[in-house]
C-alpha positions as CSV (number, residue, x, y, z in Angstrom):
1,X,-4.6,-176.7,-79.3
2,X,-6.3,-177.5,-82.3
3,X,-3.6,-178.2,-84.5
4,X,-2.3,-180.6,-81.8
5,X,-5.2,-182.4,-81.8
6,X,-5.0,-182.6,-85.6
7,X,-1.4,-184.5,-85.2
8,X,-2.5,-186.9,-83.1
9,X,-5.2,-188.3,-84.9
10,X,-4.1,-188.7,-87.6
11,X,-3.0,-192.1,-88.5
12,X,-0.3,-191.2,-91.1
13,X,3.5,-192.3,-90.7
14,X,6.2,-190.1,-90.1
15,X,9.7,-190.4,-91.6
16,X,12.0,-187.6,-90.6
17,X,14.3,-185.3,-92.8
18,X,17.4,-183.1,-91.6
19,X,18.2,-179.8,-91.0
20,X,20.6,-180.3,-94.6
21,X,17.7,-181.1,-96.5
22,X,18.1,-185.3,-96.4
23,X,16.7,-188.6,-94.9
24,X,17.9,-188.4,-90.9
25,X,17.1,-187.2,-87.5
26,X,17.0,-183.9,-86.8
27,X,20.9,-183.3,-88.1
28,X,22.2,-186.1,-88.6
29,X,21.3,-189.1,-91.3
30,X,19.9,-192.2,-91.2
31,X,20.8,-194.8,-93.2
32,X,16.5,-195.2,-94.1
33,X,15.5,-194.7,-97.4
34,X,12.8,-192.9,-98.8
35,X,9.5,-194.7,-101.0
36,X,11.3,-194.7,-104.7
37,X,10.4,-191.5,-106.6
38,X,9.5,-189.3,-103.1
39,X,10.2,-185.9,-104.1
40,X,10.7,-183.5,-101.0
41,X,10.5,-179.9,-100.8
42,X,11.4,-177.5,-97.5
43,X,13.3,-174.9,-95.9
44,X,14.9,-174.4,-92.3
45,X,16.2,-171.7,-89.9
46,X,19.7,-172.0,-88.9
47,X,21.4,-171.2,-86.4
48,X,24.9,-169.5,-86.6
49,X,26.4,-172.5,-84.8
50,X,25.6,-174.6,-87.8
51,X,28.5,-172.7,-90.1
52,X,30.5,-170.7,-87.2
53,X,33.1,-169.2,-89.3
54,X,30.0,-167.1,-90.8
55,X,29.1,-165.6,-87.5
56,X,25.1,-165.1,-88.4
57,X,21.6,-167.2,-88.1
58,X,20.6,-168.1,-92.3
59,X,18.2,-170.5,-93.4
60,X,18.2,-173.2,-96.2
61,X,15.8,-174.3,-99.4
62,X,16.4,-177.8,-100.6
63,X,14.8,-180.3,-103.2
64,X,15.6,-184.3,-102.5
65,X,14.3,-186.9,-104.5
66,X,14.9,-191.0,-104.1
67,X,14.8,-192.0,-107.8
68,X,15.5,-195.4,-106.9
69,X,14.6,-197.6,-104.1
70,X,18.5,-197.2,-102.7
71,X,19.3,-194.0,-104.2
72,X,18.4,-190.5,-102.5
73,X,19.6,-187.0,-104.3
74,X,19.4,-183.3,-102.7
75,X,19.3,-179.9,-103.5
76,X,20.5,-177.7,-100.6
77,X,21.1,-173.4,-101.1
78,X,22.1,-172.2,-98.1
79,X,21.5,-167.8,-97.5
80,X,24.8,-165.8,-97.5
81,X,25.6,-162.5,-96.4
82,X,28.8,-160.7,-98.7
83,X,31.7,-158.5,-96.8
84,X,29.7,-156.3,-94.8
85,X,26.4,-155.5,-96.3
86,X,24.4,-157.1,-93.8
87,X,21.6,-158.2,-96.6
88,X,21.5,-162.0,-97.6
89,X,22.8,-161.3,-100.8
90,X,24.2,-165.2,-102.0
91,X,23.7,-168.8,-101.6
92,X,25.9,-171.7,-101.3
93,X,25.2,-174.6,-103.0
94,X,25.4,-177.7,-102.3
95,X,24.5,-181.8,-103.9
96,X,24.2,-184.5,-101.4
97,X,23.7,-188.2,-102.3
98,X,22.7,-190.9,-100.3
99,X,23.5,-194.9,-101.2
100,X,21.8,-197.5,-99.0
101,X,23.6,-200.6,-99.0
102,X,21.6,-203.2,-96.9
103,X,18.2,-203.0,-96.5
104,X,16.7,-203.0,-93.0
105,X,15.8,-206.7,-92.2
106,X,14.6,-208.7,-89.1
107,X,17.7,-208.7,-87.8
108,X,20.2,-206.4,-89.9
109,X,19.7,-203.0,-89.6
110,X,19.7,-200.7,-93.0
111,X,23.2,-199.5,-94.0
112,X,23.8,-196.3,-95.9
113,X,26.7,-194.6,-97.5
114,X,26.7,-190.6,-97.8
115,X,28.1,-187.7,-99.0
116,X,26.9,-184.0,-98.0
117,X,28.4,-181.1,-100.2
118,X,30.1,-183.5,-102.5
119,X,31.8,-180.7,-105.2
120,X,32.9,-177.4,-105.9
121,X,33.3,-175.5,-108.1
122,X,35.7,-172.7,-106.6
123,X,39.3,-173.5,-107.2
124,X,40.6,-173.6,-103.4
125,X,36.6,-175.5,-102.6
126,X,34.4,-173.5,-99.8
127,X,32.1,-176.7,-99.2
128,X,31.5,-175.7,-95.5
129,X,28.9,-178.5,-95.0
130,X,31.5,-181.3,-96.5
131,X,31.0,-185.0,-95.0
132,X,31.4,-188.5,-95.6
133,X,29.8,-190.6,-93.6
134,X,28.8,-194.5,-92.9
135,X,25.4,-195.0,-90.8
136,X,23.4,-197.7,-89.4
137,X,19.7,-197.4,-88.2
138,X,17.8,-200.3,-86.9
139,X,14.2,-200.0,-85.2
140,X,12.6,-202.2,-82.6
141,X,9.0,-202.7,-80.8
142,X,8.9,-200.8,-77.1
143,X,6.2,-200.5,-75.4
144,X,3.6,-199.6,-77.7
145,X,5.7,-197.6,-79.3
146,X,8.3,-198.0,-82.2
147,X,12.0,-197.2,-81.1
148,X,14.7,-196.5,-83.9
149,X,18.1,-196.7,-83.0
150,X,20.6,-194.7,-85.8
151,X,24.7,-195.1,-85.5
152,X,27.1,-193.5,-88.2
153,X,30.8,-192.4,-88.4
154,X,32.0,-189.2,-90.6
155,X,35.8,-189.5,-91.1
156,X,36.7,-185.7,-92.0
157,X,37.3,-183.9,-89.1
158,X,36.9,-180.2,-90.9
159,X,36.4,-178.0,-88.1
160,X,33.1,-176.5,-88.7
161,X,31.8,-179.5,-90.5
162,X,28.0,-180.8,-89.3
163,X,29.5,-184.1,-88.6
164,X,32.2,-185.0,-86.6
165,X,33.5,-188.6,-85.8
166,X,30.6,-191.2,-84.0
167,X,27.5,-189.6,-84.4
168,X,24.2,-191.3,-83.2
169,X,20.6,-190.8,-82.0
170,X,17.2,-192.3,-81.4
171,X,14.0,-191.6,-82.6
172,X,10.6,-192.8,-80.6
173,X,7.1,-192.9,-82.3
174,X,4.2,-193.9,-80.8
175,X,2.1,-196.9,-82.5
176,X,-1.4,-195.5,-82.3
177,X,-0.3,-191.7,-83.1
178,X,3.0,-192.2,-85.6
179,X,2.5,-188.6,-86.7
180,X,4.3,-187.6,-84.1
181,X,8.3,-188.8,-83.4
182,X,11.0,-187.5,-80.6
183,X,13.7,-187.3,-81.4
184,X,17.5,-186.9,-79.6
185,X,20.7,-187.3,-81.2
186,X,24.5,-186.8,-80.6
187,X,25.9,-184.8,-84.3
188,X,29.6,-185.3,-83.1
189,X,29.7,-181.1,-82.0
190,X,26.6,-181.6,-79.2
191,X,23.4,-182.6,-78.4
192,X,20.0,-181.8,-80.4
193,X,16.6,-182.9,-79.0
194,X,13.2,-182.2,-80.9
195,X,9.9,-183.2,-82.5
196,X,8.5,-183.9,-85.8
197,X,5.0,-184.0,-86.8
198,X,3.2,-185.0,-90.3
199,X,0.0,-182.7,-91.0
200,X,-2.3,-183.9,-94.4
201,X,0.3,-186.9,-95.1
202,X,2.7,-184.5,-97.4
203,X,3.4,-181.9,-94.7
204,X,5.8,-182.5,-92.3
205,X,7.0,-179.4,-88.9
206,X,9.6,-180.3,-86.9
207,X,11.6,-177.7,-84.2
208,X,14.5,-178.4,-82.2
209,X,16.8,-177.2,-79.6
210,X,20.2,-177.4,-81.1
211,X,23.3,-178.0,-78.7
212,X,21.0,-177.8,-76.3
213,X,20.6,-173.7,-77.0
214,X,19.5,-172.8,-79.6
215,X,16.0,-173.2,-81.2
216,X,15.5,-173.7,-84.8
217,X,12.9,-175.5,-87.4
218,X,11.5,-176.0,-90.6
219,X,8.6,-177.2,-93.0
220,X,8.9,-180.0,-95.7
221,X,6.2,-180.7,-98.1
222,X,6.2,-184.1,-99.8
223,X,5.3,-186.1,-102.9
224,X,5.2,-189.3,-104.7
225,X,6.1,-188.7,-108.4
């Protein structure tokens, strides 16, 4: 109870990160754009249904920075268990970069160009969290409350990738207490609804139910270089 009562007073603003370690919802992007030289730390829990063809829950690391006021870089190693040992043994790595081409303005939303495991460097490639993707995100005044509005479209249809086709979601933050933001969103595989709260102005929690299923979450922690 006291920790909620901690998020709602405070009177710092919350900008969300993804489950793939950048600038989004809950698991998908957002075509918003970070202060230039943010530098982002965290880690999640995720669920099996994130990377089927594994067939086990892992978790992530990452490290993001926006170097530029339309240029956003990350850092993702994601746990792996080899053959049958049943230990997390590995990682796979992965760089993601994110190029915002408009500006959010009065009445153009922002525009950003993305790429999520962009290279590797195994002959035959194993980037299981491949995409390329187009979004929009454009925010409006409701009822005390601000309302942002995020539309995208990933082209590669790999079958376990995180994004799939049209993707979109919404995220609602309340004027007077903008720690806090809901959050619901379409990935292009299902469904994902959750929170995210900003502790201290570097800390952000957020949880989620993913798919409508399962539960996951994470911790970032936050910087200006």
């Amino acid at each position: 109870m006291l920790i909620l009562v901690v998020f709602i007073v405070l009177p710092f603003r919350t900008t969300c990160q993804t489950i793939y370690g950048t600038n989004g919802l809950l698991s998908i992007p957002s075509a918003e754009m970070k202060a230039d030289g943010t530098f982002i730390m965290g880690g999640n829990l995720l669920p099996a249904i994130n990377q089927p063809s594994w067939g086990y829950n892992t978790g992530n690391y990452y490290f993001n920075l926006t170097f530029l006021p339309f240029l956003e870089v990350a850092y993702v190693c994601t746990l792996l268990k080899i053959a049958n040992s049943g230990h997390f043994t590995n990682q796979d790595r992965a760089v993601s970069i994110r190029l915002q081409l408009f500006r959010e303005k009065r009445y153009m939303p922002s525009i950003t160009f993305g790429f999520h495991d962009l290279y590797s460097s195994v002959e035959n490639g194993n980037q299981y969290f491949r995409a390329t993707y187009l979004v929009l995100t454009k925010h409006f005044g409701v009822c005390r409350a601000k309302l942002g509005l995020t539309f995208g479209f990933c082209p590669n249809m790999r079958k376990y990738s995180p994004l799939r086709g049209p993707f979109g979601g919404l995220s609602l933050t309340p004027t007077r207490f903008d720690s806090i933001s809901l959050l619901a969103e379409y990935d292009g595989n299902g469904i994902n609804l959750g929170a995210r709260l900003l502790l201290f102005k570097h800390l952000y929690l957020f949880s989620m139910v993913q798919h409508l299923k399962f539960f996951t979450g994470g911790v970032a922690f936050h910087v200006y270089l």
